[in-house]
C-alpha positions as CSV (number, residue, x, y, z in Angstrom):
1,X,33.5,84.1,66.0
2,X,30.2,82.0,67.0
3,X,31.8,81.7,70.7
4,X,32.4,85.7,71.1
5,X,28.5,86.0,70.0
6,X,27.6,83.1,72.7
7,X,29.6,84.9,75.4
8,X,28.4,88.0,74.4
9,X,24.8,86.6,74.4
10,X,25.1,84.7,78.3
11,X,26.7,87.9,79.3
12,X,23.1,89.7,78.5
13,X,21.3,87.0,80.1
14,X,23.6,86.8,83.4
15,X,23.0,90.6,83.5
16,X,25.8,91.9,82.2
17,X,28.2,89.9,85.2
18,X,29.1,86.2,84.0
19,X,31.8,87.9,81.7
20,X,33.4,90.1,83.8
21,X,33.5,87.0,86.4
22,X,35.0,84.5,83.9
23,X,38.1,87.4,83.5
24,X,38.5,86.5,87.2
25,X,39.6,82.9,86.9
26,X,36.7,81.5,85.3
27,X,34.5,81.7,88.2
28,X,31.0,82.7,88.4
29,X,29.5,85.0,91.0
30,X,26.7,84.2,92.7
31,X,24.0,87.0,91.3
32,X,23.9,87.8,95.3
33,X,27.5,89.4,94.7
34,X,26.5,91.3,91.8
35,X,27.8,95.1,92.4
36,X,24.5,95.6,89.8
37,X,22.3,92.9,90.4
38,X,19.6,95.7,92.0
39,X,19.0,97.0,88.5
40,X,16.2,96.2,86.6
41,X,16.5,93.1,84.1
42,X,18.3,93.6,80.8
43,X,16.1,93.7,77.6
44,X,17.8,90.5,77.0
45,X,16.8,88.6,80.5
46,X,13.5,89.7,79.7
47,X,13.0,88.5,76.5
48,X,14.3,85.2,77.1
49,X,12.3,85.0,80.2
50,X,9.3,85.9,78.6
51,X,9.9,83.0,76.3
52,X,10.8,80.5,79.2
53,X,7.6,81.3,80.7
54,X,5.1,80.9,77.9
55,X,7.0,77.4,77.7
56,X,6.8,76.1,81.1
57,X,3.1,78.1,81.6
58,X,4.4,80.0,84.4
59,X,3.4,83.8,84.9
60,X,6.2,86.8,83.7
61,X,7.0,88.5,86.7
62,X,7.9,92.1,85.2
63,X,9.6,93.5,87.8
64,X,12.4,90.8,89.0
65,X,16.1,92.7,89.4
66,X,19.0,91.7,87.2
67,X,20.1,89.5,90.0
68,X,16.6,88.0,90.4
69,X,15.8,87.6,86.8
70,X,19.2,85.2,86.4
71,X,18.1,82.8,89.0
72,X,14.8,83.1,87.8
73,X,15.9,82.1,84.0
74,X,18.2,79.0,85.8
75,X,14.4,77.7,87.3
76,X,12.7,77.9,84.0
77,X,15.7,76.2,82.0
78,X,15.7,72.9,84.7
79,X,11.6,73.2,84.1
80,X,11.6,73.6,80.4
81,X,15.3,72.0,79.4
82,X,15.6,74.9,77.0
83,X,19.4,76.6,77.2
84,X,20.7,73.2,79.2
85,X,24.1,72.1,78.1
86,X,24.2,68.6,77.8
């Protein structure tokens, strides 16, 4: 049960795409490809943005796309280490 909440959670995060990709052969677009990645961020991206940049002291940029927001959450994680497998 904990993995279908974690997928369900990096789905949110990934803007909805990662899981749709991993039905594809366990590949993951690049958030370039994303059909959606134009829309605004998910309420989840920007949450766990907002928390990524208080921790590395970097401004909140409101208004980053779905597509924009992901990369932008992969930046903060290699600056803060926060959400890193290891």
């Amino acid at each position: 049960m904990k993995s279908v909440e974690n997928n369900q959670q990096n789905q949110d995060l990934r803007g909805g795409q990662q899981g749709a990709a991993n039905q594809e052969g366990n590949t993951v677009k690049d958030p370039e490809q994303w059909v959606t990645g134009d829309e605004s961020m998910t309420g989840a991206q920007h949450s766990y943005l907002k928390t990524l940049s208080e921790e590395a002291g970097e401004p909140l940029d409101e208004n980053l796309s779905k597509a924009e927001a992901s990369k932008r959450i992969d930046e903060l994680q290699q600056k803060t280490g926060r959400g890193l497998d290891h």
